[in-house]
N, C-alpha and C positions, 0 to 999 in steps of 0.2 A: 504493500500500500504506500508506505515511504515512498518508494525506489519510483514508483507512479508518479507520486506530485512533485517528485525531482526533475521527473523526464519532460514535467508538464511545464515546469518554470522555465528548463534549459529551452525547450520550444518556444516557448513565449516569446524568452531573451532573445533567442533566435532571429524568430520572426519581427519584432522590432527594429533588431540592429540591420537584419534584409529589408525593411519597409523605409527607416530611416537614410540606409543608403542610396536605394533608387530613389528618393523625395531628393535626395542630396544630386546624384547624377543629372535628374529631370533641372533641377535648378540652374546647375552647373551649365549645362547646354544651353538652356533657354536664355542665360544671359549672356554666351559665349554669341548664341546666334543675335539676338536680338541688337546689342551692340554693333555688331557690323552696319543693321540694317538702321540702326538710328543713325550712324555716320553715315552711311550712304544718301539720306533723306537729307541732314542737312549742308550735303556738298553738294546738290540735286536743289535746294533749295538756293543758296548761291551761286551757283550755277546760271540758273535762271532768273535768278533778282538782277545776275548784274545783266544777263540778255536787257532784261527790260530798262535799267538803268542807261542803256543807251540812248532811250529815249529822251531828242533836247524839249521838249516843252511839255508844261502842266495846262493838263486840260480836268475836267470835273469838277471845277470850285473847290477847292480843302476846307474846311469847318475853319472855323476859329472862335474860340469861347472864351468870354471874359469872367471871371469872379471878382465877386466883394469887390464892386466899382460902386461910386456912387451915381445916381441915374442924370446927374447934370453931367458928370466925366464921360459918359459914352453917350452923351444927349447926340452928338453930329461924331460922326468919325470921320477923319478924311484918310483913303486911300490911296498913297502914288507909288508908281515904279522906277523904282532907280537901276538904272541900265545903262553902262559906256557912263558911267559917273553923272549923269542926265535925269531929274525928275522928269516922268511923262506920264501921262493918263491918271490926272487928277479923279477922283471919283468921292463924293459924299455920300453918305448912308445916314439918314436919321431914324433912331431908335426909339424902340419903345421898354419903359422898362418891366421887367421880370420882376414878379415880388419872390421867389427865390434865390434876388441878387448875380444869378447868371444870366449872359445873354447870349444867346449861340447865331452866329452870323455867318454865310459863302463869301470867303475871298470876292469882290465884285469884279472879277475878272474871266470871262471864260477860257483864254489862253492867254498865256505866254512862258519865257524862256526858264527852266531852271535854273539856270546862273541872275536871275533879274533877281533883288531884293525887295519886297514891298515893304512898303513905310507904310506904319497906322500912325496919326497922331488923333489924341481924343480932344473934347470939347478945352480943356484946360490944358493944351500943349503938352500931354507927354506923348513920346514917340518909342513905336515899339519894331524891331527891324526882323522882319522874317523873314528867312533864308534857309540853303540847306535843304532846301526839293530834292525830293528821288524817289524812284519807281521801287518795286518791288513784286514778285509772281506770287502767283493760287495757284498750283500747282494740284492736278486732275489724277492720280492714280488708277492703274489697272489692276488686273487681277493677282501680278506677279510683284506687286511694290514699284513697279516701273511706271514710269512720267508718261503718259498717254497725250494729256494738251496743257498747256497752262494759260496763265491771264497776267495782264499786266493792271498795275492800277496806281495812283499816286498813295505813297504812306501816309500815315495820318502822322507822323512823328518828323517835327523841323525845327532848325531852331529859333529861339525867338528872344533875341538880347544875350544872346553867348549860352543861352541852356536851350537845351533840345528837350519838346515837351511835344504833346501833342495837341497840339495845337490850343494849350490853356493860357491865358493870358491874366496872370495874379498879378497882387501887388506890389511881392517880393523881385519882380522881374524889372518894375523901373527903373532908368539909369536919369540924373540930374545931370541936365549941359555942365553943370559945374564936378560932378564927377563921375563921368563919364571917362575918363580916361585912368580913372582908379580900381573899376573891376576889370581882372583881366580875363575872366574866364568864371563860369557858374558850374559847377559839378553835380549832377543828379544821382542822388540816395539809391542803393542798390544795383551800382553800377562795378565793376571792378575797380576801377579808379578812382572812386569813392573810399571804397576798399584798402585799397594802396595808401592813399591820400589819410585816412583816417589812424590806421598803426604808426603815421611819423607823427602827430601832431601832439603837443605836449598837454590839451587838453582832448582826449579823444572823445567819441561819440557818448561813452556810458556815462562820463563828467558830465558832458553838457548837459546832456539829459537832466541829471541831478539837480542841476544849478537852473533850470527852466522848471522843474519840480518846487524846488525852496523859493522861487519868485513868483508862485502861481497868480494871478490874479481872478482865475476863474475857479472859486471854490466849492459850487453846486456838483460838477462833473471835469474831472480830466481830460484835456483837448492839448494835446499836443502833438499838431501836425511837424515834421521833419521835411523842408523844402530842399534844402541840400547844403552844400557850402560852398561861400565865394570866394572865389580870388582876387584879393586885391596889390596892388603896387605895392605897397607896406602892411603885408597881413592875410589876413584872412577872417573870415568868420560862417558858424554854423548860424542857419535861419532857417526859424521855427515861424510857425502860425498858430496862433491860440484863438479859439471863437469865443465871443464875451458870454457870461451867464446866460443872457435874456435869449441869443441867439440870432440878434442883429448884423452882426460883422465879427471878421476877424482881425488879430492886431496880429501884427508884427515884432517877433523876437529876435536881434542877434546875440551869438554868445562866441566873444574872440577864443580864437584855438589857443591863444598865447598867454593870456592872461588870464581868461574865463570872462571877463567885463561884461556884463548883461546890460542890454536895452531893450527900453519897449518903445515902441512905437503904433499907437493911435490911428495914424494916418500918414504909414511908411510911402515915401522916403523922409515925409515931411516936417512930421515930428508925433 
């Protein structure tokens, strides 16, 4: 009787350690093949992005949406294109406002060049410079994982004042003719280089965080939007967005990488 539920356990064991191993194999394959074919997809995918990026001009209107503006600052927008160093094709849009504070608008332009820059400036002169058009595929698979047709289309992601967004137009993004030539570049959160950017900095990400925590002004609920960080001529700084209690607007937080120095700002840039 012993000798029986000895032979029953050793079987058990047995058959576990055989069940465990082919789960183990089956796995082992499925990632060995699988990897291949996610590399093959996205060399297949640029492959074809850049086909289509050959393409010189933007056609389909791109979106572009603004937040947390006030409804006088997007009352008129004016549109022009700067091409060969040359403003041309003036175009005004008067708005209506959004009581969700966004306003979503078409480029007013049916074509032109991807190397062209448009210029937004809003009702209270500020100006915002989108650039950085480019195509991209939708790519059609067959039966075997292989590219049967693809499509070209414009991306929704350009940049807009040195950060590449999709096509969102905040308040963190304004530059003042008076320091404009102080940001050198905008880095967006969740990028590699963000990444990079964040390990050298002697106040790093989890600081900032901290010191945007012990300044809260919004005590009802936690709102701590991460816009990214700037670069400037003399510095840098991480910038935050916090939306007020009531749920009116959001303010504007930087927090220098160098010092930690916090500000807030009301009605960023301006004070």
């Amino acid at each position: 009787m012993t000798d029986n539920i000895i032979m029953k356990k050793v079987f058990v064991i047995l058959f576990l350690a055989c069940l465990g191993f082919m789960i183990y194999l089956f796995v082992s394959d499925y990632s060995d093949n699988t990897e291949p074919v996610a590399k093959n997809l996205t060399a297949e995918q640029n492959k074809y992005s850049n086909i289509c990026d050959t393409i010189t001009t933007v056609e389909g209107q791109p979106f572009l949406l603004f937040t947390d503006f006030k409804p006088s600052e997007y009352k008129d927008l004016k549109f022009q294109i700067l091409r060969n160093k040359k403003l041309i094709e003036d175009t005004v849009l008067k708005n209506n406002y959004s009581p969700d504070r966004l306003y979503r608008l078409k480029i007013p332009y049916k074509r032109f060049y991807k190397t062209d820059t448009i210029i937004v400036t809003t009702s209270n002169n500020l100006k915002f410079s989108l650039s950085g058009f480019h195509h991209e595929a939708l790519l059609e698979y067959g039966q075997f994982e292989n590219v049967i047709n693809h499509q070209c289309y414009v991306s929704e992601s350009y940049t807009i004042n040195k950060s590449i967004t999709k096509g969102k137009i905040s308040r963190y993004l304004i530059e003042l003719p008076s320091s404009k030539n102080k940001r050198l570049k905008f880095v967006n959160p969740g990028t590699k280089e963000f990444d990079n950017l964040n390990q050298k900095l002697k106040i790093n990400l989890n600081t900032a965080q901290e010191i945007f925590r012990e300044n809260r002004k919004n005590k009802k609920f936690e709102s701590q939007i991460l816009c990214g960080i700037e670069i400037l001529k003399n510095g840098s700084n991480y910038i935050f967005e916090e939306e007020t209690e009531n749920g009116d607007h959001f303010e504007t937080v930087t927090i220098n990488t160098e010092s930690g120095e916090f500000k807030r700002y009301t009605d960023y840039p301006f004070h």
